[in-house]
N, CA, C and O atoms as a GROMACS GRO file, in nm:
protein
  424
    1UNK      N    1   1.387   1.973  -1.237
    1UNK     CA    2   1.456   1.865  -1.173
    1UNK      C    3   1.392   1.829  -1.040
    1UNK      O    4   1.425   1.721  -0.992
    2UNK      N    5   1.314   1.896  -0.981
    2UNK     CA    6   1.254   1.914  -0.867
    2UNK      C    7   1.173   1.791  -0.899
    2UNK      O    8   1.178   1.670  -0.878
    3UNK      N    9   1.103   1.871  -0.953
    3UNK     CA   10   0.962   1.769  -1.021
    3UNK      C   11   0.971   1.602  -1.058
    3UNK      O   12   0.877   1.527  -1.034
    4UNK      N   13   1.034   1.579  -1.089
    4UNK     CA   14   1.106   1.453  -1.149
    4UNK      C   15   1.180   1.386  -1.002
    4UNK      O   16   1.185   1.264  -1.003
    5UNK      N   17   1.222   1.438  -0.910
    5UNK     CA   18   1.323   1.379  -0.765
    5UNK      C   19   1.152   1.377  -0.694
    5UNK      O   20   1.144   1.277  -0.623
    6UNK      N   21   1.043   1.443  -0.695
    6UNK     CA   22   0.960   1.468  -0.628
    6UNK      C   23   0.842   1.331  -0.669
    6UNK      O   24   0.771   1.262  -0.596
    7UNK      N   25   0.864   1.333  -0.823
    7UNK     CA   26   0.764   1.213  -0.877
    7UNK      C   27   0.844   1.066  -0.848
    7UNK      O   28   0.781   0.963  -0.822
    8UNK      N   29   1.007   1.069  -0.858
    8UNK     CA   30   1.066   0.895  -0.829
    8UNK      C   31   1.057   0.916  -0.696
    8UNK      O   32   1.102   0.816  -0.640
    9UNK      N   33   1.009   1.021  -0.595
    9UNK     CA   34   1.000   0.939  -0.407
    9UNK      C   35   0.892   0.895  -0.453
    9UNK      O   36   0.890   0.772  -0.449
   10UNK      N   37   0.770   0.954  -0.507
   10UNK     CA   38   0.652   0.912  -0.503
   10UNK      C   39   0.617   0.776  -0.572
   10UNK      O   40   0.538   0.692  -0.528
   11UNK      N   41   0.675   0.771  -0.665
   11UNK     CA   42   0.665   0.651  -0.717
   11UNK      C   43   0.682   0.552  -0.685
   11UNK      O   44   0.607   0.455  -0.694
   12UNK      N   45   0.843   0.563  -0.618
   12UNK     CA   46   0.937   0.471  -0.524
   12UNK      C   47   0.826   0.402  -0.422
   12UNK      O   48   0.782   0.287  -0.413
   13UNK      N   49   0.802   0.516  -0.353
   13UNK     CA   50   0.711   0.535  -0.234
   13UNK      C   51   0.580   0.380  -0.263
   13UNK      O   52   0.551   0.283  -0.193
   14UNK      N   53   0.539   0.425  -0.389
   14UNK     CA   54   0.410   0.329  -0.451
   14UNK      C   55   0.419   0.215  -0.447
   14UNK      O   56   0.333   0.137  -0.406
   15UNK      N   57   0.592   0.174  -0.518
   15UNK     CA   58   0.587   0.074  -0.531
   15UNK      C   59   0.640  -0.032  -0.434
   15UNK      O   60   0.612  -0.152  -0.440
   16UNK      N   61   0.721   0.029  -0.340
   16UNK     CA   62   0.719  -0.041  -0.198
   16UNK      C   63   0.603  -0.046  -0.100
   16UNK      O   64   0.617  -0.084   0.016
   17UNK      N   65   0.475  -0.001  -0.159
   17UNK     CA   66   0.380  -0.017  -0.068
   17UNK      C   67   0.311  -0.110  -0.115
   17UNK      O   68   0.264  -0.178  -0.024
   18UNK      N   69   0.281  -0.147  -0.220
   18UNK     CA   70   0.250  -0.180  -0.352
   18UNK      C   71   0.343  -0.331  -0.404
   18UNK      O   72   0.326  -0.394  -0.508
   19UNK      N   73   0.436  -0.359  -0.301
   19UNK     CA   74   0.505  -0.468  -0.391
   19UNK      C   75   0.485  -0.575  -0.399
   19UNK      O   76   0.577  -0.635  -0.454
   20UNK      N   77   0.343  -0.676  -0.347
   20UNK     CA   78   0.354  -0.796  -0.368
   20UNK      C   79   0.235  -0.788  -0.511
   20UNK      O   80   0.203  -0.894  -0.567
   21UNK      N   81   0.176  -0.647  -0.559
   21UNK     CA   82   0.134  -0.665  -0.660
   21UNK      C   83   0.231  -0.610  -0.779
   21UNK      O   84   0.222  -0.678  -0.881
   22UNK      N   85   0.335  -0.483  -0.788
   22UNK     CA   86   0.424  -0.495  -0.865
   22UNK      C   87   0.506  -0.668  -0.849
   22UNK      O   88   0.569  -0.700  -0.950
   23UNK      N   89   0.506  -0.730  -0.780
   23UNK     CA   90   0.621  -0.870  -0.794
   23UNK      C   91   0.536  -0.976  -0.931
   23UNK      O   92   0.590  -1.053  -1.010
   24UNK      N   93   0.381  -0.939  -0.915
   24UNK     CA   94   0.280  -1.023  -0.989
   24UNK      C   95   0.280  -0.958  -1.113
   24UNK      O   96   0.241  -1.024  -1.210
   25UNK      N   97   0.301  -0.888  -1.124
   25UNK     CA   98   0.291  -0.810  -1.267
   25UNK      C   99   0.404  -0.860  -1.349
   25UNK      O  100   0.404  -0.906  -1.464
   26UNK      N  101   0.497  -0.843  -1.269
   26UNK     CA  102   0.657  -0.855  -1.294
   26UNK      C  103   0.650  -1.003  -1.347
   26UNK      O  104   0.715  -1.048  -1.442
   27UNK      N  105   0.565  -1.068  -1.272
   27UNK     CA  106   0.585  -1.260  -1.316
   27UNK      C  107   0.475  -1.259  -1.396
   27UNK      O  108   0.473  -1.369  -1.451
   28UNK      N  109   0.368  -1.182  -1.436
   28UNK     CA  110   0.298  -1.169  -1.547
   28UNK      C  111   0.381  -1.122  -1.659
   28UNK      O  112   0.340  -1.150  -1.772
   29UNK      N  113   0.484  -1.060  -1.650
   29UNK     CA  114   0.565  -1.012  -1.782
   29UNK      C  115   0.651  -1.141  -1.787
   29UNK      O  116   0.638  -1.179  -1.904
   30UNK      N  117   0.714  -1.208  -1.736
   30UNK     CA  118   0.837  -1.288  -1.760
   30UNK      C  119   0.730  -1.435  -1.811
   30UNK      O  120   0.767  -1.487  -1.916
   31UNK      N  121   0.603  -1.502  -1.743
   31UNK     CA  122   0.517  -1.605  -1.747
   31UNK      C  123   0.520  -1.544  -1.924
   31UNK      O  124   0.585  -1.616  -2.001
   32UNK      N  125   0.460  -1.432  -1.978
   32UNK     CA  126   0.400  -1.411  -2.096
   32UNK      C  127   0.554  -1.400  -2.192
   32UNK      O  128   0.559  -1.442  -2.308
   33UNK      N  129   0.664  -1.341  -2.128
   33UNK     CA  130   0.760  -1.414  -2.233
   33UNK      C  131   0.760  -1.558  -2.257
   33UNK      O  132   0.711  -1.602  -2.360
   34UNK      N  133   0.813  -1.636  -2.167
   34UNK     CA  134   0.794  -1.751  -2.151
   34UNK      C  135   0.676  -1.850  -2.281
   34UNK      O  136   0.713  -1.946  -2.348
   35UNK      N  137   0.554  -1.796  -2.282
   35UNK     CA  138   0.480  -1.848  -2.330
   35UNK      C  139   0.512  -1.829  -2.498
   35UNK      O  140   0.528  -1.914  -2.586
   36UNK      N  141   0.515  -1.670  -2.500
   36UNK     CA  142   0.553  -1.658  -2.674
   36UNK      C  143   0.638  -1.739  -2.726
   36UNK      O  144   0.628  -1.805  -2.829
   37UNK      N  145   0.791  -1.725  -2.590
   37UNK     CA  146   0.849  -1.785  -2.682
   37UNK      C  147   0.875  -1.954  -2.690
   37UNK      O  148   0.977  -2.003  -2.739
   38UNK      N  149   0.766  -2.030  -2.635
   38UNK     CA  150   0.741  -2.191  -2.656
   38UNK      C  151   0.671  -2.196  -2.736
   38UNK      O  152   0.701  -2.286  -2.815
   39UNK      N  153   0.554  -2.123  -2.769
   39UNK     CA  154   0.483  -2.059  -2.906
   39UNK      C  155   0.589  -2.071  -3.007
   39UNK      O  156   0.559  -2.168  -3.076
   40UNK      N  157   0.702  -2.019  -3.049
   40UNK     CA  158   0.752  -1.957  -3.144
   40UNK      C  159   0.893  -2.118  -3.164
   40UNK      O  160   0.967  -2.141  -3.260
   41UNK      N  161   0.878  -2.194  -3.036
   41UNK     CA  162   1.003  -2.278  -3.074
   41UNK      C  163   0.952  -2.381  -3.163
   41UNK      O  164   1.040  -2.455  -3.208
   42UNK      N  165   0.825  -2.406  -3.204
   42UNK     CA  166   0.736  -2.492  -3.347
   42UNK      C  167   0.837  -2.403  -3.444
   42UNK      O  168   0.929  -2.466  -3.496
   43UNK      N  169   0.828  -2.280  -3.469
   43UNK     CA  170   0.849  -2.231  -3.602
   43UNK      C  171   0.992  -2.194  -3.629
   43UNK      O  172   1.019  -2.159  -3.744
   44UNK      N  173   1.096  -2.199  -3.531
   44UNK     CA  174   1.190  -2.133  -3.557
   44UNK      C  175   1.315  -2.264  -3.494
   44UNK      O  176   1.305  -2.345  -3.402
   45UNK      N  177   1.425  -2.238  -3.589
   45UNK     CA  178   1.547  -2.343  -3.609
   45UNK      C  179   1.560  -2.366  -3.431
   45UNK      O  180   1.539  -2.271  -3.356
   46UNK      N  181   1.599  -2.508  -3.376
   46UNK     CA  182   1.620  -2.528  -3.249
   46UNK      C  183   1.834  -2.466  -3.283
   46UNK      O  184   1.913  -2.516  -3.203
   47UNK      N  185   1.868  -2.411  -3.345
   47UNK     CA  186   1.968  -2.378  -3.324
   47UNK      C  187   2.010  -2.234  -3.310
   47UNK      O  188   1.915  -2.157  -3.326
   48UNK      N  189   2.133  -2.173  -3.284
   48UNK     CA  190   2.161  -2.016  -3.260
   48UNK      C  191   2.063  -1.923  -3.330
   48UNK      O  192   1.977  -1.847  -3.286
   49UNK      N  193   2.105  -1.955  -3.457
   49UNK     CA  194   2.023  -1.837  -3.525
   49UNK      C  195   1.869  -1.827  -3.490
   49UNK      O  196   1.838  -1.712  -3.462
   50UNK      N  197   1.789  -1.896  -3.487
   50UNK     CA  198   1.679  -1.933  -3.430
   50UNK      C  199   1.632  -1.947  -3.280
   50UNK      O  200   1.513  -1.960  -3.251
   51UNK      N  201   1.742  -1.943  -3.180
   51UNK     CA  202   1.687  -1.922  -3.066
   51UNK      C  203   1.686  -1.748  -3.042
   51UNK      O  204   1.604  -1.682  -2.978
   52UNK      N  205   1.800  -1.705  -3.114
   52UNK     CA  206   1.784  -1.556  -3.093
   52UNK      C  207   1.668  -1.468  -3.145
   52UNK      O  208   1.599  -1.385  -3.086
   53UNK      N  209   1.664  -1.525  -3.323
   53UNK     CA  210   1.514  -1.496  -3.353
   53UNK      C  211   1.404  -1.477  -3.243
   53UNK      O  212   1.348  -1.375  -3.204
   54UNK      N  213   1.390  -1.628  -3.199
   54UNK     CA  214   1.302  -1.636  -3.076
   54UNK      C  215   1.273  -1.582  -2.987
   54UNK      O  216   1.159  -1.554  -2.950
   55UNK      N  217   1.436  -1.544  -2.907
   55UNK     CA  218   1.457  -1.448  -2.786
   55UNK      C  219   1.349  -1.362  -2.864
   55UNK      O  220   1.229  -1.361  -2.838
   56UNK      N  221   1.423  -1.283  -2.975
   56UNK     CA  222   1.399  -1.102  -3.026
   56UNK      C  223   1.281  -1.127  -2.990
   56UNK      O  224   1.243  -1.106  -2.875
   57UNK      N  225   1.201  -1.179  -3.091
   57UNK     CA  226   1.075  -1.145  -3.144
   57UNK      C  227   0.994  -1.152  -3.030
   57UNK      O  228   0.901  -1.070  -3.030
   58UNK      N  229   1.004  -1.254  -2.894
   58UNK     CA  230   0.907  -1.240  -2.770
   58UNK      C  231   0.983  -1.185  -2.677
   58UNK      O  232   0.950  -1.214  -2.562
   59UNK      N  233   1.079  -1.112  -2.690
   59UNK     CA  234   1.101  -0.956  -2.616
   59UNK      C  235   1.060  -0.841  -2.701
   59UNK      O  236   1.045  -0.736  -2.639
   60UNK      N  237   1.048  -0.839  -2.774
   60UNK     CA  238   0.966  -0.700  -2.867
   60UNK      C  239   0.843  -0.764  -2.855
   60UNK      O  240   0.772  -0.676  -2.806
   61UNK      N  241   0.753  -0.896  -2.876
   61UNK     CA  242   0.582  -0.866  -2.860
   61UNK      C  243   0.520  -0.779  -2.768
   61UNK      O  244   0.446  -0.684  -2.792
   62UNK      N  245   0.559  -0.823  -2.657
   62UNK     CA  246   0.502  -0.821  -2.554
   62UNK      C  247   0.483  -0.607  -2.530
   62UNK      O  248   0.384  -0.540  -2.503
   63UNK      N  249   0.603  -0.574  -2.550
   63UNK     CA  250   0.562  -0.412  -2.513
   63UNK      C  251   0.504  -0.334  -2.637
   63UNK      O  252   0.474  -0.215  -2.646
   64UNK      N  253   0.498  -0.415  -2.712
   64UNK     CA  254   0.450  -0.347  -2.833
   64UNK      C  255   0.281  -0.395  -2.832
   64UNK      O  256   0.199  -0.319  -2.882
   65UNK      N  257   0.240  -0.514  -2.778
   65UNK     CA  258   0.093  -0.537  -2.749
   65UNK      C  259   0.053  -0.471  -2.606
   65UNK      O  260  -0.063  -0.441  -2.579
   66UNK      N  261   0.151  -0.456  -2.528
   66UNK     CA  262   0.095  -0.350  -2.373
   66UNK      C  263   0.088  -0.191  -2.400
   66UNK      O  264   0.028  -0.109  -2.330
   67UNK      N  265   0.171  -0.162  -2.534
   67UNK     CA  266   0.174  -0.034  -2.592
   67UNK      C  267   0.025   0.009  -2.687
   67UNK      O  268  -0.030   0.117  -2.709
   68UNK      N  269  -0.013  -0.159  -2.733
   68UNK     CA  270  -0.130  -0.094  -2.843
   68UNK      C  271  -0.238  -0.053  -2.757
   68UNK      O  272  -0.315   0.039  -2.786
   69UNK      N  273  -0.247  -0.141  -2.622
   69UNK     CA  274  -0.411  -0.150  -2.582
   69UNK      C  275  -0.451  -0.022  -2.529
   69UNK      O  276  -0.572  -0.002  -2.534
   70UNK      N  277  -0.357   0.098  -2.462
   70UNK     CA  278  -0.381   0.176  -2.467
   70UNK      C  279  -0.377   0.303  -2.572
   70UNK      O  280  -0.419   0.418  -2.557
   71UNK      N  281  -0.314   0.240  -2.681
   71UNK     CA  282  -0.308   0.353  -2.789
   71UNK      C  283  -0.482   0.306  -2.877
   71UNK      O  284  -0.564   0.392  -2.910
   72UNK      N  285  -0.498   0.168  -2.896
   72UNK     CA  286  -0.650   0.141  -2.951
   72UNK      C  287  -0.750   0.229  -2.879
   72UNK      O  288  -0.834   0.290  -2.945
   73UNK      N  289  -0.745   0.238  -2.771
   73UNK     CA  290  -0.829   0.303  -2.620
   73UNK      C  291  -0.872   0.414  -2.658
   73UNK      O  292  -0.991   0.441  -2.677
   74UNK      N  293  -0.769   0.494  -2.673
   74UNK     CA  294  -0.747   0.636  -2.699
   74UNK      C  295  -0.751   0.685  -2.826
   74UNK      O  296  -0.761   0.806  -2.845
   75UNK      N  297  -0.739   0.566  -2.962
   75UNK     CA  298  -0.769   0.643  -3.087
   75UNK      C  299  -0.948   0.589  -3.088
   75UNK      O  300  -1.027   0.661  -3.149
   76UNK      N  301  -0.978   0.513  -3.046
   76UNK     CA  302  -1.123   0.511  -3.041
   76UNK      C  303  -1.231   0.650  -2.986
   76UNK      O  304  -1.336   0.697  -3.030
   77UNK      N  305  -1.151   0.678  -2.881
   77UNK     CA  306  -1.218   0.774  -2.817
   77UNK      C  307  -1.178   0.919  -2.860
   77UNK      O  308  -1.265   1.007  -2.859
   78UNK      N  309  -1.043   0.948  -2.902
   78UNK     CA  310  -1.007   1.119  -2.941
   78UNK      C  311  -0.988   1.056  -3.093
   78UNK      O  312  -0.979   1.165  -3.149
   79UNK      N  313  -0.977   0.973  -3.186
   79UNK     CA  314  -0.960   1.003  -3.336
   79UNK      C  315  -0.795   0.986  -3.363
   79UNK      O  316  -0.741   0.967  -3.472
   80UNK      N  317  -0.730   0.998  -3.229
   80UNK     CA  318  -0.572   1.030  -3.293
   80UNK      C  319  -0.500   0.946  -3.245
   80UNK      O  320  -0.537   0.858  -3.167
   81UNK      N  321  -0.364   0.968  -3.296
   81UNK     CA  322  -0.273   0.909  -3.259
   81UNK      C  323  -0.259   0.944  -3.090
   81UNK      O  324  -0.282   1.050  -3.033
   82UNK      N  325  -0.212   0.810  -3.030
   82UNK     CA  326  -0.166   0.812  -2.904
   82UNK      C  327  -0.045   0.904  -2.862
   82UNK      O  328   0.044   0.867  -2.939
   83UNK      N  329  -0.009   0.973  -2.807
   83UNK     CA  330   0.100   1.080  -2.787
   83UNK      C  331   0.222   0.957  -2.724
   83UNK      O  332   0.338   0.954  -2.765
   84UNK      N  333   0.174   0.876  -2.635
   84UNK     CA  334   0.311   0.819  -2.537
   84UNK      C  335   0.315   0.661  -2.577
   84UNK      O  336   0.354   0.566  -2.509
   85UNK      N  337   0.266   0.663  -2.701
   85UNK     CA  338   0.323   0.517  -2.764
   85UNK      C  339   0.440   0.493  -2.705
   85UNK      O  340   0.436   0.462  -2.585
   86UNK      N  341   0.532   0.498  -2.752
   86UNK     CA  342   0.673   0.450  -2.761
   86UNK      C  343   0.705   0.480  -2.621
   86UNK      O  344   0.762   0.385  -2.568
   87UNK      N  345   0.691   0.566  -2.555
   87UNK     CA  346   0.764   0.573  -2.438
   87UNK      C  347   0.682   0.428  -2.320
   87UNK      O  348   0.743   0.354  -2.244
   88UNK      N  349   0.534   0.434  -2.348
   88UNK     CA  350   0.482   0.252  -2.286
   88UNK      C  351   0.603   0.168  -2.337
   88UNK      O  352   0.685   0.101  -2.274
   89UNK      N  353   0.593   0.185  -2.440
   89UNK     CA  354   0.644   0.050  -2.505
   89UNK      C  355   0.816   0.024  -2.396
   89UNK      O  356   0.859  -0.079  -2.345
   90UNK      N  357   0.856   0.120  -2.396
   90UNK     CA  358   1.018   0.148  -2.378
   90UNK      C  359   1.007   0.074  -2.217
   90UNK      O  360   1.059  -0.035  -2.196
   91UNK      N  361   0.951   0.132  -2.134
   91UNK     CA  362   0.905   0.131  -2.021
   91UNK      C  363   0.874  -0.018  -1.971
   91UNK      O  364   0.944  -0.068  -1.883
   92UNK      N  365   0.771  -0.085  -2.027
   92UNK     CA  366   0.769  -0.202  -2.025
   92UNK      C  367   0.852  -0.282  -2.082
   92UNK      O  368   0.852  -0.400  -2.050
   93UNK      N  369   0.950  -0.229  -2.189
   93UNK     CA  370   1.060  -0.372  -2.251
   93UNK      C  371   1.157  -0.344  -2.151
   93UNK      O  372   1.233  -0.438  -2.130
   94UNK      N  373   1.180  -0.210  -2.063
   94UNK     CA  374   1.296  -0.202  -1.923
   94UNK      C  375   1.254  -0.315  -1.828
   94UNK      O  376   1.322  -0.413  -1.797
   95UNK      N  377   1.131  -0.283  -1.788
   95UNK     CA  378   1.073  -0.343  -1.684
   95UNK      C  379   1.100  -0.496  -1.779
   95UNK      O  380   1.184  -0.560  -1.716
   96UNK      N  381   1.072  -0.547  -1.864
   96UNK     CA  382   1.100  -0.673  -1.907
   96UNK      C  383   1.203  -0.693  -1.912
   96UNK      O  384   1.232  -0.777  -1.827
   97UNK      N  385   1.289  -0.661  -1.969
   97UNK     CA  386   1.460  -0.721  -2.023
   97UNK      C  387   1.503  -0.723  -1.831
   97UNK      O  388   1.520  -0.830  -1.772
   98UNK      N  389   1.513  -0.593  -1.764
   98UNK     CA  390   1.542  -0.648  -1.625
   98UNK      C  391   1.519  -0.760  -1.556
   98UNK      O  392   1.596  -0.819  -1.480
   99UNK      N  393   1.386  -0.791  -1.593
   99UNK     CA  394   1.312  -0.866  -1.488
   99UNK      C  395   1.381  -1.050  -1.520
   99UNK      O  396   1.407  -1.143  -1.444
  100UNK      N  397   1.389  -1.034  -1.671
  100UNK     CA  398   1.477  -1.183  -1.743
  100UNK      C  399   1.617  -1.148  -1.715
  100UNK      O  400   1.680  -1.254  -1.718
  101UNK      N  401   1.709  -1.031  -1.684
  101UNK     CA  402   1.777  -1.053  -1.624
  101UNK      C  403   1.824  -1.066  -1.522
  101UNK      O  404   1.943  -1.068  -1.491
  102UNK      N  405   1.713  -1.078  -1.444
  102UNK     CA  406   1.751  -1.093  -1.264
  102UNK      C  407   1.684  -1.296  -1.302
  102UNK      O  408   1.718  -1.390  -1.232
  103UNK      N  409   1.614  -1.305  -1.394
  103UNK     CA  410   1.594  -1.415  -1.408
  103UNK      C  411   1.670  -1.530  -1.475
  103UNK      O  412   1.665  -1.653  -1.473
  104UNK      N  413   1.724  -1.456  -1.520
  104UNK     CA  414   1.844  -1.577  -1.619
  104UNK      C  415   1.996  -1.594  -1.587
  104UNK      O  416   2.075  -1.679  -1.628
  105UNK      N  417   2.023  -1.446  -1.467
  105UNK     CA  418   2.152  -1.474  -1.442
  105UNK      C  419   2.195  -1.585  -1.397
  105UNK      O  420   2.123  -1.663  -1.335
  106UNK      N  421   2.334  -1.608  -1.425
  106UNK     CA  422   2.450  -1.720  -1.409
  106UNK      C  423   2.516  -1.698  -1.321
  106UNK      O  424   2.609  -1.773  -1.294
   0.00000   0.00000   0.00000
């Protein structure tokens, strides 16, 4: 538990030193929702069922393509499966779904 209170100061620490390039990243994740899903409003019903489609599918691209580039990386170079797939992936759809909801609130 140490370890973990010792790595979020440090982290914390990073990213307040660090924040006008975490803020760019952050509008690099919400810009690249944005884009999929004007991409995706050609193919899918302009009504409910179809905007949610929409939502889903460009809130799941996006951490699942920031998840591959380092799992491609790493099966090129060791042969194997990536160990922390899913936990990128998780990590970045937090950091995403937050970031559209500090962006979409009402």
């Amino acid at each position: 538990m140490i370890k973990q209170l010792v790595a979020l100061v440090i982290f914390s620490t990073a990213i307040i030193l660090s924040m006008s390039h975490a803020q760019q990243g952050v509008q690099w994740l919400v810009d690249a929702h944005e884009w999929i899903s004007q991409l995706l409003t050609d193919i899918f019903s302009p009504g409910q069922a179809g905007s949610l489609a929409r939502g889903l599918i460009a809130l799941l691209s996006i951490p699942f393509i920031a998840g591959l580039i380092p799992t491609l990386v790493y099966w090129v170079i060791k042969r194997s499966w990536f160990p922390y797939f899913m936990e990128i992936v998780w990590v970045i759809w937090l950091i995403q779904a937050g970031a559209l909801m500090v962006l979409y609130r009402a």
